[in-house]
N, C-alpha and C positions, 0 to 999 in steps of 0.2 A: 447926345443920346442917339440922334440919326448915327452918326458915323460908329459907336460899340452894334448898333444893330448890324449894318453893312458890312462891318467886319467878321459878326457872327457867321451871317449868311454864307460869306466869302469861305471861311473854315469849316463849315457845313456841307458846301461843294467841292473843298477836295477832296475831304472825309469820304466821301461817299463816292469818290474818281479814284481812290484809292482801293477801299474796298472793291469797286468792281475791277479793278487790274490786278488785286488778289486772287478773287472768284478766277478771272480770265487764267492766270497762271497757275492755279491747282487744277484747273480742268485740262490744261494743257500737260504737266505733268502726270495725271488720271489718262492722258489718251495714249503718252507715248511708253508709260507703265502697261495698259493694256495690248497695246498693238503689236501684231507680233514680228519678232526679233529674225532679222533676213542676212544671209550673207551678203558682203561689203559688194563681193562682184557678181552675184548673181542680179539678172533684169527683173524687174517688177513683173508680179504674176499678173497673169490677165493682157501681156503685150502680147501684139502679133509678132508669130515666129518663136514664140517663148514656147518652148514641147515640155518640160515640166510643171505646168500650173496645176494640172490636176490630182497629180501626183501631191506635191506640195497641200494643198487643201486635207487630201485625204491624212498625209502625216500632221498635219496641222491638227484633226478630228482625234486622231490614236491620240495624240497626245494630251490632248485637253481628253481625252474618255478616263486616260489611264490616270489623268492627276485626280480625278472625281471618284475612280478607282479606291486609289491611296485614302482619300481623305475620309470615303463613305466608311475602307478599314480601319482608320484611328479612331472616327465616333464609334463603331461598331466595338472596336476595343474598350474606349471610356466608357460605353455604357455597361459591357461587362463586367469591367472594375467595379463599378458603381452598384451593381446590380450583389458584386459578392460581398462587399462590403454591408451592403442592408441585410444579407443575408446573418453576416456574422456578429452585427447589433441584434436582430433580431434572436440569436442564438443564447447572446448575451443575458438579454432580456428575458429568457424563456429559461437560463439556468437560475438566473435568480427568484423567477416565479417559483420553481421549484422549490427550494429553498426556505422558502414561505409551508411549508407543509402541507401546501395544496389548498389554504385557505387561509382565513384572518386570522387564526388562533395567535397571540400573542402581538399582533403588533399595534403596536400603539402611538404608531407617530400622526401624527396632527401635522398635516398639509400648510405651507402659508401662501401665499399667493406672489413671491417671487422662489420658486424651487429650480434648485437646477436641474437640468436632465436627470442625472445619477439618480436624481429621489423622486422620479415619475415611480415607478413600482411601488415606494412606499405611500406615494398620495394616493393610487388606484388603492392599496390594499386599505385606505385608512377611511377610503370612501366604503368598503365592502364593512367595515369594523363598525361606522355610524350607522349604517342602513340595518333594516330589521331581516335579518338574514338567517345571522346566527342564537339571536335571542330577541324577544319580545319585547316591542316596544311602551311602555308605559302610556295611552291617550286619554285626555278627557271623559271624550264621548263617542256612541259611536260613530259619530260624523266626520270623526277623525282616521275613520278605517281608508285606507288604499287598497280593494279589493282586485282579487286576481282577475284577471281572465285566464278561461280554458280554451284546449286546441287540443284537436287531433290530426292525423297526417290534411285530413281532407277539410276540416271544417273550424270556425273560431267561432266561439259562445260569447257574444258581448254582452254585458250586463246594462251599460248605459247606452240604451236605444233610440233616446227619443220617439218624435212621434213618426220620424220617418224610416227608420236605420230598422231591419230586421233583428231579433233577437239570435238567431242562424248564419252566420255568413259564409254563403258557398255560391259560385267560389270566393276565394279567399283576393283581397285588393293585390296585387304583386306587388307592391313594398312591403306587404306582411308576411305572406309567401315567401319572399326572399329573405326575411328577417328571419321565421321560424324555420327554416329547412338550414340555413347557416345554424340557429343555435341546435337542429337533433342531428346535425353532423358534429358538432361540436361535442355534443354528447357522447356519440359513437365514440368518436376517437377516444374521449378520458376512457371509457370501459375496456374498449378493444387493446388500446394502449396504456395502461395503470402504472401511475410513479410506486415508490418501493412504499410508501406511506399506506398506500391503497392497500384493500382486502386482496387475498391471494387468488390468482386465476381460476375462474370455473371451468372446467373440462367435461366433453361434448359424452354423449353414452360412451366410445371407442377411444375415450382416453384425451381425446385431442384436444385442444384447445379452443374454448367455443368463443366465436365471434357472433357480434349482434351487429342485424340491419335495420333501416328506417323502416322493416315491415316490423319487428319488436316493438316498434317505439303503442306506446296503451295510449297514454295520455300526459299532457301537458299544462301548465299554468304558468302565467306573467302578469308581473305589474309593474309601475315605473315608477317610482321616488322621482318629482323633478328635481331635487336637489341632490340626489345621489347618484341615481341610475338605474338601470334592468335588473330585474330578479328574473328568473326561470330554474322551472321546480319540472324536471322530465323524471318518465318512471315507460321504462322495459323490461320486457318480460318474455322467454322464448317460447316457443308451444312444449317443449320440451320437462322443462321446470316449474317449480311453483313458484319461486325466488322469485323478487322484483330486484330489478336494479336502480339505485335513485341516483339522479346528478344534479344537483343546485349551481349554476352558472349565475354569474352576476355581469353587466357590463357597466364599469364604470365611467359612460359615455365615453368610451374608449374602447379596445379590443375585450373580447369574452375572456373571461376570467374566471379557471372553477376555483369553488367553493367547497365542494367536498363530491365527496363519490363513494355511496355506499347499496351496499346488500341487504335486502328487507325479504325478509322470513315470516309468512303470512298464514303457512297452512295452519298453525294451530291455534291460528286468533279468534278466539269465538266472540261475537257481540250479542249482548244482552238487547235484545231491542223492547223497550220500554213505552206501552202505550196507554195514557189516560182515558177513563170512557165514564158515559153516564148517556142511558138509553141508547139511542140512533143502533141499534141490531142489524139492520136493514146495510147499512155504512160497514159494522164492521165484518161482517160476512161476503162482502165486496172484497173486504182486507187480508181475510182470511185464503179467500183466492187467489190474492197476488199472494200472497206469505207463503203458499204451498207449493205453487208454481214455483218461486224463486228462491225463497230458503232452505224449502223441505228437499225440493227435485232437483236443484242447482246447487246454491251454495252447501247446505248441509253442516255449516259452524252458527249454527244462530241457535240464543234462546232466548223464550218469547217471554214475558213478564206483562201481563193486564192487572189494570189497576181500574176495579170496580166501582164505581158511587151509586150508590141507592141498592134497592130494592126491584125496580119495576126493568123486568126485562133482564134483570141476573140470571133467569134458570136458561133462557134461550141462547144467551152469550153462555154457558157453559155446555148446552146441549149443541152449538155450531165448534168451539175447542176440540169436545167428545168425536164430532164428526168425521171432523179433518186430519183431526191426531190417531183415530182410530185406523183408519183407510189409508195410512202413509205412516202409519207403526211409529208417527216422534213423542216425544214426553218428554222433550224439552222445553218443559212452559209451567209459568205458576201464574194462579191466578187470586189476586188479594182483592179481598172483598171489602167498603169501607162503607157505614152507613150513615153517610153525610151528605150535604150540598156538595156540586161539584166542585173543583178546585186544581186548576192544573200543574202548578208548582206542586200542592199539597200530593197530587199520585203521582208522577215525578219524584218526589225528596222519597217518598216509600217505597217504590219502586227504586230505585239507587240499594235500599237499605234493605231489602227483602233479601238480594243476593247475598250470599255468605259462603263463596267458595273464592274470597281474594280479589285479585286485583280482576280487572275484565273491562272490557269497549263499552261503551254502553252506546247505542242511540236512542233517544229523545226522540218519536215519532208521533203523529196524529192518524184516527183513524181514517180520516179520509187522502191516508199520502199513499203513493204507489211510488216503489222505487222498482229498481232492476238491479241483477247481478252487479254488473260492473258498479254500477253506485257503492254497494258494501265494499267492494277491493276498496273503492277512492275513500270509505271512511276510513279502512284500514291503512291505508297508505298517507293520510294526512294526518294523525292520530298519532301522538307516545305520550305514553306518562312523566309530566314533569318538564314536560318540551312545547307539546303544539295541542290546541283544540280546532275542531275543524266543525263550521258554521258554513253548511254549503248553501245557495241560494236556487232554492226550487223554483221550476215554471209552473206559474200556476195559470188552471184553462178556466177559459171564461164558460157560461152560463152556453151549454149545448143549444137549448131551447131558440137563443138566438144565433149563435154559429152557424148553427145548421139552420136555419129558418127556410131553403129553399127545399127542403129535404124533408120529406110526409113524417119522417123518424130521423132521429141522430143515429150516427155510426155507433158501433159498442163501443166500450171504454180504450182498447186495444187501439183501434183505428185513431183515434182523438189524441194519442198519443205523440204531436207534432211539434214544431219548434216555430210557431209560422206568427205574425204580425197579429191577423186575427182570431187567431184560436188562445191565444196567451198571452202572458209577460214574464219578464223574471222580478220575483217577490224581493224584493229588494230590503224591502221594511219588514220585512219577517224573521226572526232569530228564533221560531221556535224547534225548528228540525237542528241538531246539532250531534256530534261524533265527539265523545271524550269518554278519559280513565276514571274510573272509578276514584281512584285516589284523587285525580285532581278538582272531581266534583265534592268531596270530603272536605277536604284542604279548605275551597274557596269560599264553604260555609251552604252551598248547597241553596234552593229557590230563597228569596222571602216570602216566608210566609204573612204578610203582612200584608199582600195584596191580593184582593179577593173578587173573585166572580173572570172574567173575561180580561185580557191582556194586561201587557205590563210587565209579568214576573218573568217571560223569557228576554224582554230590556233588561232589567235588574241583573240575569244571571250574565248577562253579555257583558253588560260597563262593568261589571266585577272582573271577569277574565282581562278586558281590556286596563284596568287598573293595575295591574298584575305584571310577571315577567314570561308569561306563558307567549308565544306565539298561535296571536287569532290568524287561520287563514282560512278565508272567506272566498268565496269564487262561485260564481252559475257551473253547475253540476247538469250536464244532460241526462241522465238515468233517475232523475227524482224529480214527481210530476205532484202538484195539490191538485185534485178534482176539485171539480165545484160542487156546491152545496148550496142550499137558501141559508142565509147569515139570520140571524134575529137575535136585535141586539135591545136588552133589558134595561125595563125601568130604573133598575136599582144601582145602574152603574153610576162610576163617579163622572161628573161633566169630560174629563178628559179623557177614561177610558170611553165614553160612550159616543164621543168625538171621533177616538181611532176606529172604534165598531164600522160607524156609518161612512169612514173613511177608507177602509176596508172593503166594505159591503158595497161601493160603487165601482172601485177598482175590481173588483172578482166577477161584475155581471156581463162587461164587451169590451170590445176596441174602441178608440176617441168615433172614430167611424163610423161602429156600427151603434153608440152611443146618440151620433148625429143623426143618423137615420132615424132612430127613435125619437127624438127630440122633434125633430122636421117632419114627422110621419104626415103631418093633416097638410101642411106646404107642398110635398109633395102627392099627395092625393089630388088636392087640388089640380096642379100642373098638369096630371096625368087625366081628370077630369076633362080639362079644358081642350087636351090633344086631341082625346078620342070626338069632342063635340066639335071641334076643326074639321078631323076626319070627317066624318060625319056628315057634314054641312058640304065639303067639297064632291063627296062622291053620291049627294044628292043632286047637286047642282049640275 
């Protein structure tokens, strides 16, 4: 045993006398590879009396400059190569997009999870085909919505806030920034640049061919499928024109991808706007102001439809119609009178059916909403019959009284009109403001009437759409504002509407904030009690 050890050791020590007389001998062949090559009879440089050394160095430098020369040119060449070869994949790739028709229409392959290269375009195009893009997706509930957000060139409307995140974001985070200015150049390009599939060129007043800038771009919406990818829904418009231009981009966690690219013809879309009432005069004569201002002296395609309950307060709500209509020459308005308990599906469904000049927009409004111009385009431009209903999510402002509590008076309604932490939220649980066709409120059976007094029937009419093949698209809208109001919610309700009432009714009165302030009101008295008797004591003393 002693001697297999001994001898181990023994073969262990040459092993390793070997390898370093390897090591020694490739170092040695590395030095005389590197060292530079001398004529046989010329003296080594650096002797005395040697009058070429410095010469020699400097040809020594040229040479070694010009081999680095050479060689910076051959990478310089391969990346070249390289460079036009990605080019002409990507060419590849971008005739066969084309080819596609400019979107998912017909294809149907089903991805697997070993695909070769070749069938990257068809798995992108088969992720655009799953995703709710081109037709509506069947959900549950509406818990099951993916809601948009909106953007304009400057600012991004989030809808899921928290309690720290402002409901306004400006500016905009630069990974967002960078994300949305790559997708309205993206856009540009489809319109300025349109495949043969696309609508025919629009042409400027002098004939010429009109291109559009990111100063056209109105407004914009995204959401993200985590299983499928980016949706974005842009719409431009030149000051020129009435026309909108629409571009639906998808990215299939991959490069942007259009989906379609169309011309939307808006001037002679008129919307019914449909509003339930029963007393509150005071409210809708508020409404009537914004209605004149915006419909009457802006847009000018609106007609107006009240839908009356009771009795008390009917001759003043037609004596403020009389006013308004009279002084601004419109007579586009009817007003249906109902002598019942109020019911807001119930003026709603009658309101739908009052109209009898065909198909038409209809929006679903309350009287205490304020919208603006721009609002009606975005219902018109989210809206088709048989295609999309559009469920925007209004900000709604909290209880003035306390907003403004540092302030002898609240600002007018005008001024309060902000997108700010404390002055609002976006109404998330709200479905009752909504933009849809006549027909498709017909079709889908229209409220249930089977539920009565206070909330509920604008859920009903939502998981009905949602059930459906319509595409819901839902998104926080900046131009449409709920005032506040005192809420009072009734005996008579059922346990669970009168659950959202009061659920309601504390979300509509502050911020978590200025809710804590109230809560803490005598806590902080206190405190402030106790500073000034500090004071006090010291500047006795």
């Amino acid at each position: 045993m002693p001697r297999r050890g001994l001898a181990l050791h023994a073969r262990t020590h040459w092993l390793l006398l070997g390898l370093a007389l390897l090591c020694s001998l490739v170092l040695f062949m590395y030095l005389l590879e590197c060292a530079p090559q001398t004529d046989g009879n010329a003296s080594l440089p650096g002797v005395a009396g040697d009058s070429y050394g410095k010469e020699y160095y400097q040809a020594l430098l040229q040479e070694q400059e010009e081999h680095y020369q050479t060689r910076a040119a051959s990478l310089k060449r391969q990346i070249a190569q390289l460079k036009q070869e990605l080019q002409e994949m990507s060419e590849k790739m971008r005739s066969l997009q084309e080819k596609k028709n400019g979107g998912a229409n017909g294809v149907g392959y089903q991805g697997n999870k070993e695909q070769a290269p070749s069938d990257i375009l068809e798995f992108l195009h088969s992720q655009i085909d799953k995703a709710e893009v081109s037709i509506g997706a069947k959900l549950p509930s509406e818990y099951g919505v993916i809601p948009f957000e909106s953007f304009t060139l400057m600012k991004v409307f989030q809808l899921e806030m928290g309690l720290t995140r402002h409901p306004e974001e400006k500016p905009v985070r630069k990974d967002k920034r960078d994300e949305l200015v790559e997708v309205i150049e993206a856009g540009l390009e489809v319109i300025n640049n349109p495949d043969e599939d696309d609508q025919e060129d629009e042409e400027g007043p002098l004939g010429e061919k009109l291109l559009f800038n990111e100063n056209d771009f109105i407004e914009g919406y995204y959401r993200t499928e985590r299983d499928k990818g980016t949706q974005y829904e842009l719409f431009f418009k030149t000051a020129d024109l009435m026309e909108y231009r629409h571009v639906t981009l998808f990215r299939p966690f991959g490069p942007l991808m259009k989906v379609k690219s169309e011309m939307i013809d808006i001037t002679r879309s008129v919307i019914n706007i449909i509003v339930p009432l029963a007393e509150r005069t005071e409210a809708f004569a508020q409404f009537m102001q914004n209605f004149r201002d915006v419909c009457i002296h802006q847009d000018k395609r609106i007609h107006l439809t009240v839908v009356y309950f009771g009795q008390e307060g009917l001759s003043e709500v037609k004596s403020i119609l009389e006013s308004v209509t009279s002084e601004s020459n419109f007579h586009n308005y009817t007003l249906v009178s109902l002598n019942e308990e109020f019911n807001r599906g119930r003026g709603l469904n009658v309101g739908a059916r009052a109209w009898d000049k065909g198909e038409v927009l209809m929006f679903f409004c309350d009287v205490d909403i304020y919208f603006s111009a721009e609002f009606l385009n975005s219902c018109r431009l989210n809206a088709e019959p048989g295609k999309k209903v559009f469920y925007p999510v209004v900000f709604s402002l909290y209880n003035p009284a306390i907003v403004y509590a540092n302030q002898d008076v609240p600002p007018p309604v005008e001024q309060q009109l902000v997108h700010k932490k404390d002055s609002g939220f976006w109404r998330d649980f709200g479905f009752g403001m909504t933009c849809q066709y006549r027909s498709d409120f017909l079709t889908i059976g229209g409220f249930d009437m089977e539920v009565k007094g206070w909330g509920g029937e604008d859920v009903h009419l939502y998981r009905k759409y949602l059930h459906g093949d319509l595409i819901v698209v839902r998104t926080p809208v900046p131009g449409l504002f709920h005032l506040w109001h005192e809420k009072r919610c009734a005996d008579e309700l059922t346990p669970e509407q009168y659950r959202m009432c009061i659920q309601s009714k504390a979300m509509n009165e502050a911020s978590h904030s200025h809710l804590g302030m109230l809560v803490f009101r005598e806590e902080i008295e206190t405190h402030l009690h106790k500073q000034a008797y500090r004071t006090n004591s010291e500047a006795a003393g």
